[in-house]
LOVEXSE-662434 format. One record per residue (C-alpha): residue in three letters; z, x, y. Coordinates in Angstrom, 1 decimal, decimal comma, padded with zeros to 4 digits. Layout:
<drengu ALA <Z X Y>>
...
This chain:
<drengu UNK <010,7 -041,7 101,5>>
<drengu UNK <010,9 -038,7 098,7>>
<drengu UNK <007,3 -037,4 098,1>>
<drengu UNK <006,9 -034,9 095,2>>
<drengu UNK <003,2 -033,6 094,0>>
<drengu UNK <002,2 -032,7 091,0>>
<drengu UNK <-000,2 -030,3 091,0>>
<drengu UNK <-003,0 -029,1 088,9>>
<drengu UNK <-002,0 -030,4 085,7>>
<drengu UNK <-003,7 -031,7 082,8>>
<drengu UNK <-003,3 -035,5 082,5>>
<drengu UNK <-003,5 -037,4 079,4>>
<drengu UNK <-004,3 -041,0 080,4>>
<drengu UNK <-006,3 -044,0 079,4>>
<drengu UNK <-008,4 -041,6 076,5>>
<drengu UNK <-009,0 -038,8 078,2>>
<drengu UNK <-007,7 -035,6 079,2>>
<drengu UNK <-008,7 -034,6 083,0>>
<drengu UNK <-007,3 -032,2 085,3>>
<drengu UNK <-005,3 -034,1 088,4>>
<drengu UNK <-003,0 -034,0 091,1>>
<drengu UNK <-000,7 -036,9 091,3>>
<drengu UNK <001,6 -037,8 094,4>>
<drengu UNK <004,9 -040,3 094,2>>
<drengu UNK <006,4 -041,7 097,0>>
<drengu UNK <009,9 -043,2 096,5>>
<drengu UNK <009,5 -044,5 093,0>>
<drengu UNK <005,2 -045,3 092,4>>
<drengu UNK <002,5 -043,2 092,1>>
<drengu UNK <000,4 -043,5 095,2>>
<drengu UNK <-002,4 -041,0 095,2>>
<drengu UNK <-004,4 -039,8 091,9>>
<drengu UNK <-007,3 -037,1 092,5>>
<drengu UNK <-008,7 -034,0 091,2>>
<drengu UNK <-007,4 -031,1 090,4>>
<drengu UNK <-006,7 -028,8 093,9>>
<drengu UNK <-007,8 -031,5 096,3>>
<drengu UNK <-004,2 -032,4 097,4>>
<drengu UNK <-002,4 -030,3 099,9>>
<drengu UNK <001,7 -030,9 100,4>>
<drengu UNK <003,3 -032,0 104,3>>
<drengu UNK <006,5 -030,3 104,7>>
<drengu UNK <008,3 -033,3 103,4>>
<drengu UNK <006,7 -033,2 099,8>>
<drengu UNK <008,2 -031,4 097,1>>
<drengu UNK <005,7 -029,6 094,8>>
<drengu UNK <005,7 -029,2 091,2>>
<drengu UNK <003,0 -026,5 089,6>>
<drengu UNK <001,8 -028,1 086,8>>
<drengu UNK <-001,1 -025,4 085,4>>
<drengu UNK <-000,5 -024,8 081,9>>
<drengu UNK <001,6 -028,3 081,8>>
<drengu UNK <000,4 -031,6 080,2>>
<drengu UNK <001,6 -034,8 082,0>>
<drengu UNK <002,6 -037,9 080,0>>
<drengu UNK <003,0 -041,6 080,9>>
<drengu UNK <006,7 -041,9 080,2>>
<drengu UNK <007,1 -043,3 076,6>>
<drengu UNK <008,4 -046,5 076,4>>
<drengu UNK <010,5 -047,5 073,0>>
<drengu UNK <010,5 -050,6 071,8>>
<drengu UNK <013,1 -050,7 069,5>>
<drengu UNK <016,1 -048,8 069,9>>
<drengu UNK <019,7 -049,6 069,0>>
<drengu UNK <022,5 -047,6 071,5>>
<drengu UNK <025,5 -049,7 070,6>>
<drengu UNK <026,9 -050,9 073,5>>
<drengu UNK <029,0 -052,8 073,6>>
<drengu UNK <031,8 -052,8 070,5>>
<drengu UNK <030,2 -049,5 068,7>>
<drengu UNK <030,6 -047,0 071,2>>
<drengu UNK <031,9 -044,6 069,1>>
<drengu UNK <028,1 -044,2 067,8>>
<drengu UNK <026,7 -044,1 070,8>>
<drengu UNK <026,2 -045,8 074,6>>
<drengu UNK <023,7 -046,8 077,2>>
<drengu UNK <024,9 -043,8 079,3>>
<drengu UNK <024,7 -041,1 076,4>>
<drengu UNK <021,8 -042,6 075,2>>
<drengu UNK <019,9 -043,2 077,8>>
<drengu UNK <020,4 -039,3 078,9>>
<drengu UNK <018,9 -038,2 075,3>>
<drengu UNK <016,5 -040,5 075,6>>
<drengu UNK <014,9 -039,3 079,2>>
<drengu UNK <015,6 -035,7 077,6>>
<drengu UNK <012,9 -036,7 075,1>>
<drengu UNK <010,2 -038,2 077,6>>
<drengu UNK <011,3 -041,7 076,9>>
<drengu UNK <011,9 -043,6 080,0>>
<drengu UNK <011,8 -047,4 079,1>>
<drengu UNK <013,8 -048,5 076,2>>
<drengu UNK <014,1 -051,9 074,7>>
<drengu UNK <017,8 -052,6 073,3>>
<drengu UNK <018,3 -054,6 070,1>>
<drengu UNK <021,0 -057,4 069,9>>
<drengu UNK <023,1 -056,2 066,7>>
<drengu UNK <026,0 -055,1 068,9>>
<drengu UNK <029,5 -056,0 068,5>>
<drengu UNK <030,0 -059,2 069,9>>
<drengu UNK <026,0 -058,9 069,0>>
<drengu UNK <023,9 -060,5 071,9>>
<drengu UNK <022,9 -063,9 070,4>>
<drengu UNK <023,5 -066,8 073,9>>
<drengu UNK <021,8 -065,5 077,1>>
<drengu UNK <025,4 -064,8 078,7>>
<drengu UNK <026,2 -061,8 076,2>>
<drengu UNK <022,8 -060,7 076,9>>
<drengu UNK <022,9 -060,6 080,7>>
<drengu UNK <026,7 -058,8 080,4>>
<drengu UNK <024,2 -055,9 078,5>>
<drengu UNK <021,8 -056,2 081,6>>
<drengu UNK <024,8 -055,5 083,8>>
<drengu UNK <026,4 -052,6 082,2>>
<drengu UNK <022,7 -050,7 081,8>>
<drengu UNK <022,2 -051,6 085,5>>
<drengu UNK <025,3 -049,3 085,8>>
<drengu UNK <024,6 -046,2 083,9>>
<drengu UNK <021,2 -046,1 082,3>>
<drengu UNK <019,0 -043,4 083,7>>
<drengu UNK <015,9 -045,2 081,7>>
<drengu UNK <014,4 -048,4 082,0>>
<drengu UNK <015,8 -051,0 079,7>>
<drengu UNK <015,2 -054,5 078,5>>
<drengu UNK <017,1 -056,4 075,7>>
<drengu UNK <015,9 -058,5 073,4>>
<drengu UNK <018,0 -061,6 072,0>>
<drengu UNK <019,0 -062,0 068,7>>
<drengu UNK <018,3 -065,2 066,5>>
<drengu UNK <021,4 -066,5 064,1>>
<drengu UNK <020,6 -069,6 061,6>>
<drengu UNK <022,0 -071,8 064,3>>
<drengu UNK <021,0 -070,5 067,9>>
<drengu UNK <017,8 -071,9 068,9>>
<drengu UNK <018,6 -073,6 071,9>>
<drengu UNK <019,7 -070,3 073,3>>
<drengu UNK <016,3 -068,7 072,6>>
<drengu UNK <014,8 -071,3 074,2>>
<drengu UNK <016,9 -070,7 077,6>>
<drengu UNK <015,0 -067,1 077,8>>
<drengu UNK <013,1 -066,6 080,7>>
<drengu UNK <009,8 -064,4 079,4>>
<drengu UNK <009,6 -063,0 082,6>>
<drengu UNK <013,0 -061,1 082,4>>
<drengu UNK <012,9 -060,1 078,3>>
<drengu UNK <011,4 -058,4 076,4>>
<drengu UNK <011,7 -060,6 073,1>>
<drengu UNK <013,4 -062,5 070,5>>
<drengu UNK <014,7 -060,9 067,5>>
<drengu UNK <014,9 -061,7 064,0>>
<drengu UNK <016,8 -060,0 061,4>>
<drengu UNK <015,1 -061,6 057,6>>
<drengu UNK <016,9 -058,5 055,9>>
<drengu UNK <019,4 -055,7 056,6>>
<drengu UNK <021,9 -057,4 058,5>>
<drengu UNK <025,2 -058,7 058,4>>
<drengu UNK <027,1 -061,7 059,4>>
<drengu UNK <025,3 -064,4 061,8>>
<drengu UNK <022,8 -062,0 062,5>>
<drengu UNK <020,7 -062,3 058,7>>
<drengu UNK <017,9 -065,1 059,0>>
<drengu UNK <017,6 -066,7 055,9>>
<drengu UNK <017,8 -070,6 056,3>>
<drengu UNK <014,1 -071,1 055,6>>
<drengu UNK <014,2 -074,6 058,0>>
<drengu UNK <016,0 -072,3 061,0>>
<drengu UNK <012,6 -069,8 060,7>>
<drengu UNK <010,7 -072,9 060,9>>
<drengu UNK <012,0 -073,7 064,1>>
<drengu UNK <012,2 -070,0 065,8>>
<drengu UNK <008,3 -069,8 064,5>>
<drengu UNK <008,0 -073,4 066,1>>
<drengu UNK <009,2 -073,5 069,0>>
<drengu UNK <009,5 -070,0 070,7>>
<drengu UNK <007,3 -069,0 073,3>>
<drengu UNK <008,7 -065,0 073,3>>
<drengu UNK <007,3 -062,5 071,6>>
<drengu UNK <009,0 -062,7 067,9>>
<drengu UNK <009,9 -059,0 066,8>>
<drengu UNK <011,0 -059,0 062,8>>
<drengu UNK <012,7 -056,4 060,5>>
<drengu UNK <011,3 -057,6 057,1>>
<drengu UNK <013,1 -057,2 054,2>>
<drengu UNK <014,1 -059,7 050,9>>
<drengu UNK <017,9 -059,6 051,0>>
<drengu UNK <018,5 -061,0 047,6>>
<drengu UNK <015,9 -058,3 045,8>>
<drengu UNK <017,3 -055,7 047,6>>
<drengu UNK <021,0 -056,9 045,9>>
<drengu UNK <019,4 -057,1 043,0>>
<drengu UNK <018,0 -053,8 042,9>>
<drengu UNK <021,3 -052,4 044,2>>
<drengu UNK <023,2 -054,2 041,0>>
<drengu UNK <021,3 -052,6 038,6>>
<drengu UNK <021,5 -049,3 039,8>>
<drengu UNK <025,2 -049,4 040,3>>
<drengu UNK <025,0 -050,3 036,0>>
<drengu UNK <023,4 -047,1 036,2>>
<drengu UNK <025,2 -044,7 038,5>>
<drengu UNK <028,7 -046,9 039,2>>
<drengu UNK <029,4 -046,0 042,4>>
<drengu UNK <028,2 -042,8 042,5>>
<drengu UNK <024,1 -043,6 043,3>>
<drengu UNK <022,4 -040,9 044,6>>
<drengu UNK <020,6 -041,2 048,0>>
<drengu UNK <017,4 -040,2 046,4>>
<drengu UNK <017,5 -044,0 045,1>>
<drengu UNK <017,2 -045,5 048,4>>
<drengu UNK <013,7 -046,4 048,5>>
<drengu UNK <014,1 -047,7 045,1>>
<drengu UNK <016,6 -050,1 046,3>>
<drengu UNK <015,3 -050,9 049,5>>
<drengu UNK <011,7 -051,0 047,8>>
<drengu UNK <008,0 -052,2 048,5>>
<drengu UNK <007,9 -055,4 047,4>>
<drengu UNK <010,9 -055,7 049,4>>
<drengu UNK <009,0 -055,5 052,1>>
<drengu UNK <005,9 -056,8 051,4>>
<drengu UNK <007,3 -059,8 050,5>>
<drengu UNK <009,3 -060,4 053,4>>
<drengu UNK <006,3 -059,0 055,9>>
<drengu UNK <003,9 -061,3 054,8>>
<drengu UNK <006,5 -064,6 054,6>>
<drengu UNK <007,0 -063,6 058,3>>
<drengu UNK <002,5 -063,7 058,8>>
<drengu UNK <002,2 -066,7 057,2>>
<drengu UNK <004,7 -068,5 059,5>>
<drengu UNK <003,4 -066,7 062,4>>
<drengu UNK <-000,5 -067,9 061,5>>
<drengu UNK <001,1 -071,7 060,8>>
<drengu UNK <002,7 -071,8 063,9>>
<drengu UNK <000,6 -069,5 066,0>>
<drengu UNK <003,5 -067,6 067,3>>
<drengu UNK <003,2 -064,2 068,4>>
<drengu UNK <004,4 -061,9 066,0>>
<drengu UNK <005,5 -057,9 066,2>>
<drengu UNK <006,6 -056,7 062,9>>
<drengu UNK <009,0 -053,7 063,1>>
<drengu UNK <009,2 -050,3 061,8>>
<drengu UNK <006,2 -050,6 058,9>>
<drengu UNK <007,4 -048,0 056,2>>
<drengu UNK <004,7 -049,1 052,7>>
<drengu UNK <000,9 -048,6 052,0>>
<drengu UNK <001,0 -052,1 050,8>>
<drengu UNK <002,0 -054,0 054,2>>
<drengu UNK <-000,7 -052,1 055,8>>
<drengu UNK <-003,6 -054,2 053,9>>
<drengu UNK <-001,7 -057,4 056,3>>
<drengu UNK <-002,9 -056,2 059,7>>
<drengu UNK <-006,1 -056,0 061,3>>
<drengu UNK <-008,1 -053,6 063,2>>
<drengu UNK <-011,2 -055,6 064,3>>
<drengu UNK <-010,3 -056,9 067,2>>
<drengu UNK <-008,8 -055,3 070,3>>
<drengu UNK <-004,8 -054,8 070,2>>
<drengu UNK <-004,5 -057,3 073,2>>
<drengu UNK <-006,0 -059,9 071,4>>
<drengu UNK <-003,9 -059,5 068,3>>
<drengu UNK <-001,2 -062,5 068,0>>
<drengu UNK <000,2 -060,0 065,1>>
<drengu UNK <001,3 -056,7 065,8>>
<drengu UNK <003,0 -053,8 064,1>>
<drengu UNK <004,6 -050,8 064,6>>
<drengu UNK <005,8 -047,4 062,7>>
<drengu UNK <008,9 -045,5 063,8>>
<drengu UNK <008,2 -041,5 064,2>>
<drengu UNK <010,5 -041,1 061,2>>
<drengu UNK <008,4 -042,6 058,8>>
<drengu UNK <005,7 -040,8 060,0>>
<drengu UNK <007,7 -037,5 059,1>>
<drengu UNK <010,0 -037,5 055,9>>
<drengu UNK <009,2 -038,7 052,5>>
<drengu UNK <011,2 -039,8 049,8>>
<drengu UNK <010,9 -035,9 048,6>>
<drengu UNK <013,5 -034,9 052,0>>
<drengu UNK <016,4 -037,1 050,2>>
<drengu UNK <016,9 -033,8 048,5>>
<drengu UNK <017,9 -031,8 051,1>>
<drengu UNK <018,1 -034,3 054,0>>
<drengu UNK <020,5 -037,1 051,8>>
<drengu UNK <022,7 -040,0 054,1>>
<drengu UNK <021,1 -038,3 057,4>>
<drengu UNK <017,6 -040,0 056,6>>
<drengu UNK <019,0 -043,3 055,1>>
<drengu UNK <017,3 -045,9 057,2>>
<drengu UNK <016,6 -049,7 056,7>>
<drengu UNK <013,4 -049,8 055,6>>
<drengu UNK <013,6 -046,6 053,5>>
<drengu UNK <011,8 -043,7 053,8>>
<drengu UNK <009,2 -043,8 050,9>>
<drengu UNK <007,1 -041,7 049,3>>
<drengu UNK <004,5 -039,4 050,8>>
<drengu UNK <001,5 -041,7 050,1>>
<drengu UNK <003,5 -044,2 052,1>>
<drengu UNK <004,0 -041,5 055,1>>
<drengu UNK <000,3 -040,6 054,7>>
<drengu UNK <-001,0 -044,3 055,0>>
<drengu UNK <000,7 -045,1 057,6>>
<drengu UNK <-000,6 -041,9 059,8>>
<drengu UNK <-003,9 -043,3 058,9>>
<drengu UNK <-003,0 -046,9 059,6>>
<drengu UNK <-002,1 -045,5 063,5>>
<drengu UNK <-005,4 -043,7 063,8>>
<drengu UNK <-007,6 -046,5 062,9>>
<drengu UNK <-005,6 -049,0 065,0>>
<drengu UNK <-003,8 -050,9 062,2>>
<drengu UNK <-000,6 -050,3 063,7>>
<drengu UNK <-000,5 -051,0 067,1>>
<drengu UNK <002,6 -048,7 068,8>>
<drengu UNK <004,9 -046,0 067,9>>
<drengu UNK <008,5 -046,1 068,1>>
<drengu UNK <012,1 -044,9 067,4>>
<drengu UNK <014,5 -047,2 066,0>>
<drengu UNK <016,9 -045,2 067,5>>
<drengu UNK <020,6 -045,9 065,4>>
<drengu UNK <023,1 -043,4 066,0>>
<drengu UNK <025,9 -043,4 063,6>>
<drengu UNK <029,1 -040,5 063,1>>
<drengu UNK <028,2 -037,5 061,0>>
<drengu UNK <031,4 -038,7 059,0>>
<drengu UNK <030,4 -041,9 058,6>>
<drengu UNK <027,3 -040,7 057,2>>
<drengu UNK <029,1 -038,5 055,2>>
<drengu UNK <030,3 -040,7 053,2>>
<drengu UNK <029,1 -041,8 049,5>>
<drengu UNK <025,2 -043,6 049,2>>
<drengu UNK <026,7 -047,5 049,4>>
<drengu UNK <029,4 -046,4 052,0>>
<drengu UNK <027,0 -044,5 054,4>>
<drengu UNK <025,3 -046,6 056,8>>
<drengu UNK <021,8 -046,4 057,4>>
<drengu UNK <019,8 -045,6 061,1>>
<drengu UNK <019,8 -042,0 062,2>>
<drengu UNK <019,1 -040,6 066,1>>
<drengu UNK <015,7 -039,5 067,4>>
<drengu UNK <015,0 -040,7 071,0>>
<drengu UNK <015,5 -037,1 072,5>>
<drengu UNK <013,2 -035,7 069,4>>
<drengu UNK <010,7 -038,2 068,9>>
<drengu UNK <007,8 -037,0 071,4>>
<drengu UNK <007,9 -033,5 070,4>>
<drengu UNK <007,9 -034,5 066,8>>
<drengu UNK <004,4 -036,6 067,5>>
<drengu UNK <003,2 -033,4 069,3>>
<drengu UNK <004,0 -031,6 066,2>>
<drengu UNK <001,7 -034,0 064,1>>
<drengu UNK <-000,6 -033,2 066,9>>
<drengu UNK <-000,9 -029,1 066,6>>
<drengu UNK <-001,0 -030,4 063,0>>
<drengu UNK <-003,8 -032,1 063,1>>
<drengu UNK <-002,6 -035,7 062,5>>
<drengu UNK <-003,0 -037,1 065,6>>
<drengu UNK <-004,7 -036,3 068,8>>
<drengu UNK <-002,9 -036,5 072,3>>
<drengu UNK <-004,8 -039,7 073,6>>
<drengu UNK <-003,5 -041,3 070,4>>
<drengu UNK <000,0 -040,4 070,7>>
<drengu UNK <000,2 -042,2 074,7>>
<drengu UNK <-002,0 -045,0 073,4>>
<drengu UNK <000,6 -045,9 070,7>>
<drengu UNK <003,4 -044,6 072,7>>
<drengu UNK <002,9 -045,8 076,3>>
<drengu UNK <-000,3 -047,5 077,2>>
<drengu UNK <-000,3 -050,7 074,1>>
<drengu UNK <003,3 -051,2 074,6>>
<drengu UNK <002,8 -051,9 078,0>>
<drengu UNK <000,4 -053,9 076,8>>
<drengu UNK <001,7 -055,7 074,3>>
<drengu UNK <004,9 -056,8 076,1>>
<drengu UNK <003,0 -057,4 079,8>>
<drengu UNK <005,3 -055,1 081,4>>
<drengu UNK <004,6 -054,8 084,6>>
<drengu UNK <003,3 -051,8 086,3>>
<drengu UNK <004,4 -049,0 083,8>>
<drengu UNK <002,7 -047,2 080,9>>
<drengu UNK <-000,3 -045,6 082,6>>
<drengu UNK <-000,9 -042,9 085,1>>
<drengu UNK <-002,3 -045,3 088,1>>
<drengu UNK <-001,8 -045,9 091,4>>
<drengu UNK <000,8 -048,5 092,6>>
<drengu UNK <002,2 -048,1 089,4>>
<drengu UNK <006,1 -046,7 089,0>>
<drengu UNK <006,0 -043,2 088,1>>
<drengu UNK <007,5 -042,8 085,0>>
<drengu UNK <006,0 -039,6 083,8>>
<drengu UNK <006,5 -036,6 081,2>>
<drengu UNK <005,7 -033,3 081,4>>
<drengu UNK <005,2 -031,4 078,5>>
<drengu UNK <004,5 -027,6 077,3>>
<drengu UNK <002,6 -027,6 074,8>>
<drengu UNK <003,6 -023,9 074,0>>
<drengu UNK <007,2 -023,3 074,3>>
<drengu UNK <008,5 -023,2 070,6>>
<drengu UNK <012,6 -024,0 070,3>>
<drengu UNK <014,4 -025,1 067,9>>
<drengu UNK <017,2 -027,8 067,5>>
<drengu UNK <020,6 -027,1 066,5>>
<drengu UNK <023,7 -028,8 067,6>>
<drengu UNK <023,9 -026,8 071,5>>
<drengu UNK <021,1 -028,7 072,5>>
<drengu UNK <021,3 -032,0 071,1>>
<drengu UNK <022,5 -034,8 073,6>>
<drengu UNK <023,3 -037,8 071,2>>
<drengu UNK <027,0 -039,1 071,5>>
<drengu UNK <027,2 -038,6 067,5>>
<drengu UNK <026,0 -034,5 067,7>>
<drengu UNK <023,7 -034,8 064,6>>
<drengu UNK <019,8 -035,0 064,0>>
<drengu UNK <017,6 -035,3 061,0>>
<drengu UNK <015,8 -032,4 063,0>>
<drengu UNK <018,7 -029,8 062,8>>
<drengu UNK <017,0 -026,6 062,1>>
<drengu UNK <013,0 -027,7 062,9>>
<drengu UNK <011,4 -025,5 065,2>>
<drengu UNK <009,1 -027,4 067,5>>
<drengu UNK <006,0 -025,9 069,3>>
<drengu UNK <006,1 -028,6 071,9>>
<drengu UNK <008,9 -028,8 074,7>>
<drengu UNK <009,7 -031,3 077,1>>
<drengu UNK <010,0 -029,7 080,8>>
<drengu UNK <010,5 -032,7 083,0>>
<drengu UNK <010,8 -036,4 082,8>>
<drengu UNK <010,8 -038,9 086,0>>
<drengu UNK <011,9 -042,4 086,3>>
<drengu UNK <011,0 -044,4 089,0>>
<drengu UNK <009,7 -041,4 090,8>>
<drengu UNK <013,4 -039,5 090,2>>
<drengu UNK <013,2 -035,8 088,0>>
<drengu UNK <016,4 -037,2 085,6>>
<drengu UNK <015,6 -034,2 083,3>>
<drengu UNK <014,0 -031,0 084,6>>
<drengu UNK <014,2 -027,9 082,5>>
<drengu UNK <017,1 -028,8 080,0>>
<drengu UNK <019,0 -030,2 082,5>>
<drengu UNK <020,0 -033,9 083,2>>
<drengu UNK <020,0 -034,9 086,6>>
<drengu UNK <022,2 -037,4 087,1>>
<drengu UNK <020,6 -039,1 089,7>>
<drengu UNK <019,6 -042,8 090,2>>
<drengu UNK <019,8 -045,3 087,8>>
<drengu UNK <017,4 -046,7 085,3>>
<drengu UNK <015,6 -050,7 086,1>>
<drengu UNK <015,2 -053,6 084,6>>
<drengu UNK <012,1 -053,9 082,6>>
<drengu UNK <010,4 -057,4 084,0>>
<drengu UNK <007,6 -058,6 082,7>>
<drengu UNK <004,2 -060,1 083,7>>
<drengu UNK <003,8 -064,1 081,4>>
């Protein structure tokens, strides 16, 4: 059995910061103590970690690598491999996929495929159509991570909007329910009247105009009120107003919350103001708004409004975002940048480092049961990140790993590196290079 110790490093871990030495056998952790207490056989590999933090792996929630049908964008492979690059080392996959994953058989074909190449953890959620319900009910909970609803910003099967057929998701459905709120029809509307305006020439800087508050608001607190009729367990993604944050609470503890929330690191970072400079490449769904928006939503994560931090990870081609405002889709990478763009907000003073694994790590656990992953314990899977918090680079297009070759973060300096990340015990990513060792495993869960 492998044994590697990790020595003398700071450990940030269940709020606190505390100097450690941690030893993994095969894939767990099975031996936590102080600093210097630990001493190596012949058979364990040693890894100094004095001037190092160490990191329960992140684990994404929301993530979209387009496999199958849109692998042009992006795969579980390449994906995967940016991700574990960035300290993420569990993802969970969303459905809108080409054939998208809607009946349990499409899904487990997804399972299949990540069991072949992913060198991260990965669940997939299933994705709810006006007409599937019996296939949500066929989920096991044990072995998914979620059901998930698109009431806005989808296309096809995949857009919610029969008001009796959210009834009976809310109803009847016994997995976690995760949402992307929008109002479809005002967001047509809004389009409409700006294409009187512009024709079809609308400038970016319109987006979150189009895609607005009320869009959102509306739509967020439709999807509480069913969720408090019906008693079903609600995460609402990627939270990107002021306004929705007056819908969530913060006086009771997270696991006790049957509604949850999250914010993606990229509304955490730009503002409406980036458009400028930034255009197509930070088009997402919800928009980036303005930078009262941005700054309420920092707050919202620091006083336990919103419960975890992810990516909404949506790769597309750097020509297909080149393209005109209405033509250019919207979603943009960050798995391999999102961690050392939270440490940023940390040496800025926005967050502290037992926040950022709280959000990141330890309430998504949490919040989804995994099982045994998301905190730095024994008998749990070692799933780790080691950072330096000291090692300034900067990203340009020779070190990013997506399959598209872009970032939003082209040309950021970061003070914060990533130095290693291990799955399941494995080093996949040790000093800018990917080990391709291993593979990544299924996420189960304990309901």
């Amino acid at each position: 059995m492998k044994k590697i110790l990790i020595r003398n490093i700071s450990v940030v871990n269940e709020e606190k910061i505390s100097q450690q030495d941690i030893l993994i056998e095969g894939k767990f952790i099975s031996k936590i103590t102080e600093a210097g207490v630990q001493t190596p056989d012949g058979e364990t590999a040693v890894i100094e970690g004095k001037g190092l933090h160490l990191l329960p792996g992140l684990i994404d929630d929301q993530v979209h690598f387009r496999e199958p049908g849109l692998t042009h964008k992006g795969d579980l492979y390449t994906e995967s491999r940016a991700a574990v690059a960035g300290g993420i080392t569990s993802y969970m996959e969303m459905p809108n996929t080409s054939p998208p994953a809607t009946t349990v058989e499409l899904l487990e074909e997804k399972y299949k495929r990540a069991s072949e190449v992913s060198l991260a953890n990965y669940s997939f959620y299933i994705g709810t159509t006006n007409h599937n319900i019996e296939e949500l009910l066929k989920i096991n909970l044990k072995q998914i991570c979620g059901v998930k609803i698109f009431m806005g910003s989808s296309t096809g099967d995949m857009l919610v909007d029969d008001p009796a057929a959210l009834e009976e998701v809310f109803s009847r459905v016994k997995a976690l329910i995760a949402v992307h709120c929008e109002v479809d029809p005002m967001i047509k509307e809004n389009t409409a009247r700006y294409k009187e305006k512009y024709g079809d020439d609308i400038p970016v800087t319109m987006h979150h105009l189009i895609r607005s508050e009320e869009a959102c608001y509306q739509s967020s607190s439709y999807a509480i009120s069913l969720a408090k009729k019906h008693n079903s367990r609600l995460h609402i993604l990627h939270i990107s107003t002021a306004r929705e944050l007056e819908l969530f609470r913060n006086d009771i503890p997270m696991r006790e919350k049957r509604i949850t929330s999250e914010a993606c690191v990229h509304h955490l970072w730009f503002s409406n103001k980036d458009y400028e400079t930034k255009g197509n490449l930070i088009k997402w769904n919800p928009a980036v708004k303005t930078e009262a928006d941005r700054d309420a939503i920092r707050k919202a994560v620091n006083d336990d409004r919103i419960d975890v931090l992810a990516t909404d990870h949506a790769p597309h081609t750097i020509a297909e975002k080149s393209e005109k405002y209405l033509k250019a889709p919207s979603g943009g990478p960050l798995v391999q940048h999102a961690l050392v763009a939270l440490l940023e907000m940390y040496h800025q003073g926005v967050f502290s480092l037992e926040k950022i694994v709280r959000k990141s790590s330890h309430n998504v656990a949490n919040m989804f049961a995994i099982e045994r992953r998301g905190f730095i314990r024994e008998g749990y899977y070692a799933d780790l990140v080691l950072v330096d918090l000291n090692n300034p680079w900067t990203v340009d297009k020779s070190n990013i790993l997506y399959k598209c070759g872009w970032s939003p973060f082209e040309g950021t300096t970061f003070r914060s590196k990533v130095v290693k990340t291990l799955v399941n015990g494995a080093i996949v990513y040790d000093q800018d290079q990917i080990q391709e060792v291993g593979v990544g495993m299924r996420l189960t869960f304990e309901r």
